[in-house]
N, CA, C and O atoms as a GROMACS GRO file, in nm:
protein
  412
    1UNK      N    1  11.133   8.557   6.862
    1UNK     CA    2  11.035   8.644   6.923
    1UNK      C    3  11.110   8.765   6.979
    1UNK      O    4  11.209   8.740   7.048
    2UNK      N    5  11.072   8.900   6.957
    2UNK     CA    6  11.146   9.013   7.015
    2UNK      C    7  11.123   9.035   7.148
    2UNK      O    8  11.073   8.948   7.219
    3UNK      N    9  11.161   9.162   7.195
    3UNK     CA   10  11.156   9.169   7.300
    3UNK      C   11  11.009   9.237   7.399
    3UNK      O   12  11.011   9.300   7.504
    4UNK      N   13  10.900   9.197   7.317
    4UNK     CA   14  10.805   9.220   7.343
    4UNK      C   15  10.754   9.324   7.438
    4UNK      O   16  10.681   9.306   7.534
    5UNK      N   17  10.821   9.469   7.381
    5UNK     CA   18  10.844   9.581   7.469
    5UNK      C   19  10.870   9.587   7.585
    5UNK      O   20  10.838   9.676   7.664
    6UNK      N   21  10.954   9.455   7.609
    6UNK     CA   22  11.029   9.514   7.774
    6UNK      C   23  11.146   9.580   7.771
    6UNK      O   24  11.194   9.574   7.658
    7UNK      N   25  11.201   9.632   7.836
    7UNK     CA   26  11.273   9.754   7.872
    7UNK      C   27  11.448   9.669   7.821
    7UNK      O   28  11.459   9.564   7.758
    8UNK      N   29  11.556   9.752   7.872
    8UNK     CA   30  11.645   9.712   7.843
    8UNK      C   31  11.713   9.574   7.964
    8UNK      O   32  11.791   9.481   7.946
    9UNK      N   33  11.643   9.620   8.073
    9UNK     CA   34  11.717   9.571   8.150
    9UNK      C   35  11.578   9.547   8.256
    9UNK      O   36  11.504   9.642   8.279
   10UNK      N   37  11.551   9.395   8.321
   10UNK     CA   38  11.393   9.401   8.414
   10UNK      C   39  11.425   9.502   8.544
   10UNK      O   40  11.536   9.537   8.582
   11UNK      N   41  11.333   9.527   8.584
   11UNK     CA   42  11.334   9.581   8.686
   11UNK      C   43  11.229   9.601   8.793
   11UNK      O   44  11.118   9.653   8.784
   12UNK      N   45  11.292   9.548   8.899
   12UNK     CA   46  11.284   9.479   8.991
   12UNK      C   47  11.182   9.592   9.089
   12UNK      O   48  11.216   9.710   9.097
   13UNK      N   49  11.093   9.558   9.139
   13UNK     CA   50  10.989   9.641   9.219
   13UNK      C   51  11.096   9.700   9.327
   13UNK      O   52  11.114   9.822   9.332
   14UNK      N   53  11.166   9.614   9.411
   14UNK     CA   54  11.248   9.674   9.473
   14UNK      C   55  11.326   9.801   9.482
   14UNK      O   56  11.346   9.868   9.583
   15UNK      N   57  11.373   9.828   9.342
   15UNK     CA   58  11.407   9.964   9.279
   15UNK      C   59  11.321  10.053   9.302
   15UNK      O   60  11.381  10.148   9.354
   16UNK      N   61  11.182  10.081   9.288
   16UNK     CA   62  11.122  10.185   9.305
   16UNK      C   63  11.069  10.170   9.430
   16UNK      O   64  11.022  10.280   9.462
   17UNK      N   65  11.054  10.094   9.512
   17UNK     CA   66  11.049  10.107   9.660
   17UNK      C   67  11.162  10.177   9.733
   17UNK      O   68  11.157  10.272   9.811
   18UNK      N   69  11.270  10.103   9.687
   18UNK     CA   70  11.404  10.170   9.708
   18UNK      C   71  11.392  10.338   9.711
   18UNK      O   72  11.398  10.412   9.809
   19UNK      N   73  11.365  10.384   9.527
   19UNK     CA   74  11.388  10.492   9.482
   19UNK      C   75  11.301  10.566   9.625
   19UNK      O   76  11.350  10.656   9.693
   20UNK      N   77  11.150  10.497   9.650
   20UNK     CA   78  11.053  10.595   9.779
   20UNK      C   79  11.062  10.644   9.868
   20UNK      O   80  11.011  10.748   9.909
   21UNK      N   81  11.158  10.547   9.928
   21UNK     CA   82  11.177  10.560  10.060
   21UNK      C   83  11.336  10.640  10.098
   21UNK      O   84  11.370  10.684  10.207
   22UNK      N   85  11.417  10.638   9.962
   22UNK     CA   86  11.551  10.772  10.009
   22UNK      C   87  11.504  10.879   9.959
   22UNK      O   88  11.562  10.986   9.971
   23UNK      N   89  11.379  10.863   9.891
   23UNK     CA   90  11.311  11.020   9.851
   23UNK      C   91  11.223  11.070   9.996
   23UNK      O   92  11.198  11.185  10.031
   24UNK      N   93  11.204  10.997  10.035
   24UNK     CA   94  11.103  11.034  10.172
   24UNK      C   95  11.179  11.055  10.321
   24UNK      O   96  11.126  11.096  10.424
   25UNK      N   97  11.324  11.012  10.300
   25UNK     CA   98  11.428  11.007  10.444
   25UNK      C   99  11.382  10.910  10.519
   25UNK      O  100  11.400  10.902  10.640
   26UNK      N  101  11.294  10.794  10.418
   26UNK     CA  102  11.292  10.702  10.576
   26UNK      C  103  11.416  10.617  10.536
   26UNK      O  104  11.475  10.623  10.428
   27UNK      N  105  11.447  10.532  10.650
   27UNK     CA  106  11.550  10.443  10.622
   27UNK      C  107  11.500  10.317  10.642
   27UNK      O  108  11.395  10.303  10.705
   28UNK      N  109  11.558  10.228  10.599
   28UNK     CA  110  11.529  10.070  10.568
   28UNK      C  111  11.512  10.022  10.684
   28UNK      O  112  11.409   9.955  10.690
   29UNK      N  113  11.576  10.028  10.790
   29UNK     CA  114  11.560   9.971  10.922
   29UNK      C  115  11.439  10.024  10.995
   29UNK      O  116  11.394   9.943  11.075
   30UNK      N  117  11.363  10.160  10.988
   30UNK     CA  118  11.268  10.220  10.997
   30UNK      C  119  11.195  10.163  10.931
   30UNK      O  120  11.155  10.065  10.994
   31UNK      N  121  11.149  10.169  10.828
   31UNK     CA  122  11.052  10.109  10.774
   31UNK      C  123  11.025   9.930  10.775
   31UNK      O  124  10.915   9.878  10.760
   32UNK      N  125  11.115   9.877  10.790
   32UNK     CA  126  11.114   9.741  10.851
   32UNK      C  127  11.042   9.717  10.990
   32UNK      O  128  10.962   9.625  11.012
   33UNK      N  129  11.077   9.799  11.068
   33UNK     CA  130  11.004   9.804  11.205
   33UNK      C  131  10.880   9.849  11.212
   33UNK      O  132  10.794   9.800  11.286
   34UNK      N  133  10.863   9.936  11.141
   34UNK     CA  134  10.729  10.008  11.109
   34UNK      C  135  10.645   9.896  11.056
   34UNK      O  136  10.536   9.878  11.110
   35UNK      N  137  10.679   9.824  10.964
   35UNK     CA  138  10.607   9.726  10.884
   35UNK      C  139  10.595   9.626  10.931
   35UNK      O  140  10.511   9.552  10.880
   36UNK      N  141  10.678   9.570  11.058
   36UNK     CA  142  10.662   9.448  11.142
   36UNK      C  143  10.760   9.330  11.086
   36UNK      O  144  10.765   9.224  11.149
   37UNK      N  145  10.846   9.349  10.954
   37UNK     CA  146  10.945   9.305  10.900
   37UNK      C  147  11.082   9.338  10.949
   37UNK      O  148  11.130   9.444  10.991
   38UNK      N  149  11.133   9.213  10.931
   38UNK     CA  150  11.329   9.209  10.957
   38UNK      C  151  11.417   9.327  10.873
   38UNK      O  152  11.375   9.341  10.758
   39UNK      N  153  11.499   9.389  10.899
   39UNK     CA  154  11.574   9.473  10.826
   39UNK      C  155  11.642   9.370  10.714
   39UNK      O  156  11.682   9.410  10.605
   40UNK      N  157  11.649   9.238  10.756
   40UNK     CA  158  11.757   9.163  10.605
   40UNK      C  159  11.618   9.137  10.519
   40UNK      O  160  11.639   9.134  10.398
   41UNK      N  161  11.497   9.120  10.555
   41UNK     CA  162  11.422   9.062  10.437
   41UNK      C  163  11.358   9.214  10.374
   41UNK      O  164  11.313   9.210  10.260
   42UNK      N  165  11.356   9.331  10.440
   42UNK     CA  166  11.356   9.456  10.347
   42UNK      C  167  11.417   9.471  10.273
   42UNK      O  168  11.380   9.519  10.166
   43UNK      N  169  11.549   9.432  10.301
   43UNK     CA  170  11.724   9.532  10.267
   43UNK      C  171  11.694   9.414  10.140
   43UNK      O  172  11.678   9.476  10.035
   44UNK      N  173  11.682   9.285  10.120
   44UNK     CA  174  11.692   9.214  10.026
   44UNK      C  175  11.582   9.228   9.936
   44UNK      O  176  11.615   9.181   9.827
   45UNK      N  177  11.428   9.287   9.935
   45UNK     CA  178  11.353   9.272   9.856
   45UNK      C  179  11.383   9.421   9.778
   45UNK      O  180  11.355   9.425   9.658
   46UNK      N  181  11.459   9.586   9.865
   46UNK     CA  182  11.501   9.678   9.786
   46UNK      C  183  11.637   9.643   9.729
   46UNK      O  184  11.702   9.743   9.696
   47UNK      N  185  11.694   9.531   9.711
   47UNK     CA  186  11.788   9.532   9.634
   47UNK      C  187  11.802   9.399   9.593
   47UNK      O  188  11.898   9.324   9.613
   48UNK      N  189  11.668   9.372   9.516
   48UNK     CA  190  11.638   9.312   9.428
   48UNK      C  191  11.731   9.106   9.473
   48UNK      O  192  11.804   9.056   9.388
   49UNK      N  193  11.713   9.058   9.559
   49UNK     CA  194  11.750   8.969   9.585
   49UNK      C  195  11.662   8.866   9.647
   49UNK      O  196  11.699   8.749   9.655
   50UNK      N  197  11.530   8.914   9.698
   50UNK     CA  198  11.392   8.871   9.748
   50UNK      C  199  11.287   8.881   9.614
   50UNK      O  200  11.311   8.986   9.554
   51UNK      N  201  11.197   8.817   9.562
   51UNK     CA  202  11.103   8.855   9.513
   51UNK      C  203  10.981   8.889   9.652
   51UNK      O  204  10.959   8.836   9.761
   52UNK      N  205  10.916   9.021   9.565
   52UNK     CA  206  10.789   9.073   9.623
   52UNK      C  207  10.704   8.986   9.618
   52UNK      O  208  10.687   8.949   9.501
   53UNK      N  209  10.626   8.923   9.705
   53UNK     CA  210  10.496   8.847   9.739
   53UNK      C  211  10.381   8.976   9.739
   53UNK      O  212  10.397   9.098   9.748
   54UNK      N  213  10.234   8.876   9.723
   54UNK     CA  214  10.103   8.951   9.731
   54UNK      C  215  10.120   9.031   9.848
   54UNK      O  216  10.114   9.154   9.851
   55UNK      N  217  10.153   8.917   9.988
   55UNK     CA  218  10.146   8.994  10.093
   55UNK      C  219  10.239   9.122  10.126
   55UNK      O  220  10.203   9.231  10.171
   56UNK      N  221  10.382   9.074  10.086
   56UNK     CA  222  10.494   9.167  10.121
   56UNK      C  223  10.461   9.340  10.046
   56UNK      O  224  10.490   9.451  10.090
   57UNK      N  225  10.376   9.291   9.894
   57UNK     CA  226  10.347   9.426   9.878
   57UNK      C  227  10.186   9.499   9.904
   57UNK      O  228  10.134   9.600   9.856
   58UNK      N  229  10.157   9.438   9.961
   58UNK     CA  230  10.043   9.465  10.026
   58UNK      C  231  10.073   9.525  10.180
   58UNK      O  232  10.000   9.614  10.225
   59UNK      N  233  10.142   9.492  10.228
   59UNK     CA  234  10.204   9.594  10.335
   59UNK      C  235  10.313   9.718  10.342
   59UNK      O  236  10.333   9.799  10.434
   60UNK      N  237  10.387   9.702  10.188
   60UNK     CA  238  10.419   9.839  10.133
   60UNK      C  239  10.354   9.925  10.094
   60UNK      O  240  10.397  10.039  10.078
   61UNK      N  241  10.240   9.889  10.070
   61UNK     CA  242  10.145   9.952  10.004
   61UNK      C  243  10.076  10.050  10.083
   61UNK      O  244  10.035  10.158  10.040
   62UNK      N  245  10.058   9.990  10.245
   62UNK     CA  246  10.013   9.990  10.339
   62UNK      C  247  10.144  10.129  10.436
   62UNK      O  248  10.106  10.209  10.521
   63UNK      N  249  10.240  10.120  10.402
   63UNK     CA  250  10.356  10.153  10.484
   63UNK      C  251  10.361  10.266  10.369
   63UNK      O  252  10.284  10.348  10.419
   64UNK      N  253  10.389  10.305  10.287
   64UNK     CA  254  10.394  10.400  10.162
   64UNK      C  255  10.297  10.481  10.073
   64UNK      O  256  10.326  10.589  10.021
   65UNK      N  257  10.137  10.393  10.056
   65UNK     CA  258  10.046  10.415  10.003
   65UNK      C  259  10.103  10.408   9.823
   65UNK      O  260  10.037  10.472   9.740
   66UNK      N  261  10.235  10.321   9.775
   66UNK     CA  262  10.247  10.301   9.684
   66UNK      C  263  10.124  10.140   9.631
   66UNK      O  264  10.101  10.028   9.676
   67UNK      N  265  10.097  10.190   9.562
   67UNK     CA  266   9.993  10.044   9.494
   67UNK      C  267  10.048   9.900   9.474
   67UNK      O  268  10.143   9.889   9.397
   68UNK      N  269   9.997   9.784   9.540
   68UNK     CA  270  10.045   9.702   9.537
   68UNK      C  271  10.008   9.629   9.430
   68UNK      O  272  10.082   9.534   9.403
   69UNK      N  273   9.900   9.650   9.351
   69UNK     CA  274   9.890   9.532   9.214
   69UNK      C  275  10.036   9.616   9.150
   69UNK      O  276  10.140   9.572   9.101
   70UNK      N  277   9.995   9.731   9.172
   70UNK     CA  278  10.167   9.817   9.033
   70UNK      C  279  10.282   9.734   9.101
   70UNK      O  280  10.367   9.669   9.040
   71UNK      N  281  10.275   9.740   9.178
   71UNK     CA  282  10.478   9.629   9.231
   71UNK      C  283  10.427   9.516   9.173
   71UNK      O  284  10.477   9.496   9.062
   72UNK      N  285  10.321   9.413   9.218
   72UNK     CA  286  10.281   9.287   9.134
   72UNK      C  287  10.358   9.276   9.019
   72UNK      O  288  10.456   9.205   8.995
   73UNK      N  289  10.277   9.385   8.929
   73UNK     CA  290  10.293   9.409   8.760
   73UNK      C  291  10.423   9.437   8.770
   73UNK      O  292  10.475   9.416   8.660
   74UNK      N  293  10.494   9.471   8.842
   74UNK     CA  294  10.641   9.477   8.818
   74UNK      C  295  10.752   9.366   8.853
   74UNK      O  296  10.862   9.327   8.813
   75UNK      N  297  10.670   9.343   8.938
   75UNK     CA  298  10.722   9.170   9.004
   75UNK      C  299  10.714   9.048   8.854
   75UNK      O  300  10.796   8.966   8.811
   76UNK      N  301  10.638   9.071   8.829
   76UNK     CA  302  10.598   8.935   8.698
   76UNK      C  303  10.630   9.030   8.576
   76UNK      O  304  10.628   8.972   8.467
   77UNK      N  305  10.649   9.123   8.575
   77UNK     CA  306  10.772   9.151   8.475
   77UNK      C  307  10.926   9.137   8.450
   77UNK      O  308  10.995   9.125   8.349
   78UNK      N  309  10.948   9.143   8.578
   78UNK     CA  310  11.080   9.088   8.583
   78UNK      C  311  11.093   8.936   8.612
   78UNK      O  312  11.196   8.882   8.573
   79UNK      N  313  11.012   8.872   8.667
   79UNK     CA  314  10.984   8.710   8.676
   79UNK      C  315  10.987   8.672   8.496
   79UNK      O  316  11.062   8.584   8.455
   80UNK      N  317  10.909   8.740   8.412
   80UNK     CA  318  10.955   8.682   8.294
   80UNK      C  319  11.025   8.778   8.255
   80UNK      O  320  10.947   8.849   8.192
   81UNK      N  321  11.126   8.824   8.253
   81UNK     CA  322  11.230   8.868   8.189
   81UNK      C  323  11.345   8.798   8.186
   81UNK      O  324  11.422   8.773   8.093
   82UNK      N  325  11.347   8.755   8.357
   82UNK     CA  326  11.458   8.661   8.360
   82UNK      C  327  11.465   8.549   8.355
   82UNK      O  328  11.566   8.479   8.350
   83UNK      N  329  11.315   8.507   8.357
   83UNK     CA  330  11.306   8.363   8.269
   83UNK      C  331  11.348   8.366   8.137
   83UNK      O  332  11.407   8.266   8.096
   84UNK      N  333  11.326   8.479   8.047
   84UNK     CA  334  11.353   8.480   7.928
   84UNK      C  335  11.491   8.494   7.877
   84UNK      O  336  11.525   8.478   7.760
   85UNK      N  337  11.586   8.534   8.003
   85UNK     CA  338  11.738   8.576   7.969
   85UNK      C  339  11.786   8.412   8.033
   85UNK      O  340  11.909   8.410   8.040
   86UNK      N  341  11.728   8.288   8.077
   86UNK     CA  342  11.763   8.167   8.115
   86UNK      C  343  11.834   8.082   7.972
   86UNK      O  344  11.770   8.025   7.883
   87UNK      N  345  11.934   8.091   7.980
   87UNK     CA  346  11.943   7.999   7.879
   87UNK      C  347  11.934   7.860   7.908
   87UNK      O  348  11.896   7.810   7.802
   88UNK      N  349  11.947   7.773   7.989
   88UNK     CA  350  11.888   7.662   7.994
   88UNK      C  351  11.774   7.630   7.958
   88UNK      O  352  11.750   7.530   7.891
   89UNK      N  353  11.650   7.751   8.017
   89UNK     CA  354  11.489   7.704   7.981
   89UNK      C  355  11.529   7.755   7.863
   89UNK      O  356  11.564   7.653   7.803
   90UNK      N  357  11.553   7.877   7.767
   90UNK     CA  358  11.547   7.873   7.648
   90UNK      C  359  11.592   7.726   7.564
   90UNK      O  360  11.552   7.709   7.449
   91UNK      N  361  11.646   7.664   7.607
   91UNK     CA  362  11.698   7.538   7.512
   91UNK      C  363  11.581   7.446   7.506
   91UNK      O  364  11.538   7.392   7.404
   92UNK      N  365  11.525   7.433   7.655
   92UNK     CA  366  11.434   7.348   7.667
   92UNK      C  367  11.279   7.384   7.630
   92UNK      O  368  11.183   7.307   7.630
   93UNK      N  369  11.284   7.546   7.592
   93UNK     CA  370  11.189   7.595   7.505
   93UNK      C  371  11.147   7.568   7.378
   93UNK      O  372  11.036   7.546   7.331
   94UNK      N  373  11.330   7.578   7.299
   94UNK     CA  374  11.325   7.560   7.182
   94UNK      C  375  11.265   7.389   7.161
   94UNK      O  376  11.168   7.380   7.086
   95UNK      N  377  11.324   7.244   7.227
   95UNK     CA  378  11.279   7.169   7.228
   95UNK      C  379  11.140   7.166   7.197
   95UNK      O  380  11.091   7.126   7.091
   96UNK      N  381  11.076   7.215   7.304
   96UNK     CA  382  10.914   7.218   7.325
   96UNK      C  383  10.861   7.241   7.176
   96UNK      O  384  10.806   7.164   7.098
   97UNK      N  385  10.898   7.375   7.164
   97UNK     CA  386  10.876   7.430   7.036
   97UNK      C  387  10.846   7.339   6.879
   97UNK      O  388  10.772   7.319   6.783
   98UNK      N  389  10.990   7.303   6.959
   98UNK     CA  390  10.995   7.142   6.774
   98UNK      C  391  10.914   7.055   6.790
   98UNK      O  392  10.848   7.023   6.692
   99UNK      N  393  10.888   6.981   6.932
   99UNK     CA  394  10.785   6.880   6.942
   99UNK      C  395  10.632   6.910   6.896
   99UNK      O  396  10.535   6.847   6.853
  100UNK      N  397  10.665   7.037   6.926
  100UNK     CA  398  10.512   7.097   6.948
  100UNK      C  399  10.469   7.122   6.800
  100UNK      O  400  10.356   7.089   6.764
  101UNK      N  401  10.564   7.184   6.705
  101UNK     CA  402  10.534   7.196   6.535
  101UNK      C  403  10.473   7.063   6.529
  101UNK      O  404  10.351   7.068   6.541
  102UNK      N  405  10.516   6.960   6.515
  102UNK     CA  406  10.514   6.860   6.464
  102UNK      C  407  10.346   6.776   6.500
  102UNK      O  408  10.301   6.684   6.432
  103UNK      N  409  10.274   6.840   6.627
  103UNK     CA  410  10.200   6.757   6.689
  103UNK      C  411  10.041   6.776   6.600
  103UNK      O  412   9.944   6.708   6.634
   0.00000   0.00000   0.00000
């Protein structure tokens, strides 16, 4: 199966939150406070080490007026991307796969 037009590399909602907020001069610790969030669970969801929740981007959304289904859609794009770069589940895919011809 190809790569079913995803990009080269997933990318992570965090990145373009990231990209918003050094375009706007706020800083991470600012906007953490502003948002009622910790500076480590910001600092980790813009650099891609947290996944974005409904809620978490629903209050960026809120803090930025960036759209929170669009981070979603970017969230579960990279959720299967890097499921798809797993090689363990790929093995246990392919399994599935053979059982599954056969049924």
């Amino acid at each position: 199966m190809g790569n079913l037009g995803y990009g080269a590399y997933p990318t992570h909602p965090g990145e373009v939150l990231k990209d918003e907020i050094e375009s706007r001069g706020i800083t991470q610790r600012k906007l953490a406070e502003g948002m009622g969030l910790t500076y480590s669970v910001v600092n980790e969801i813009l650099n891609a080490r947290r996944p974005l929740t409904a809620k978490t981007a629903l209050m960026f959304e809120a803090a930025l007026d960036v759209p929170a289904d669009s981070l979603m859609y970017l969230q579960s794009k990279y959720n299967m991307q890097m499921a798809r770069a797993d090689k363990s589940l790929n093995g246990l895919l392919k399994s599935i796969r053979k059982i599954a011809a056969v049924l």
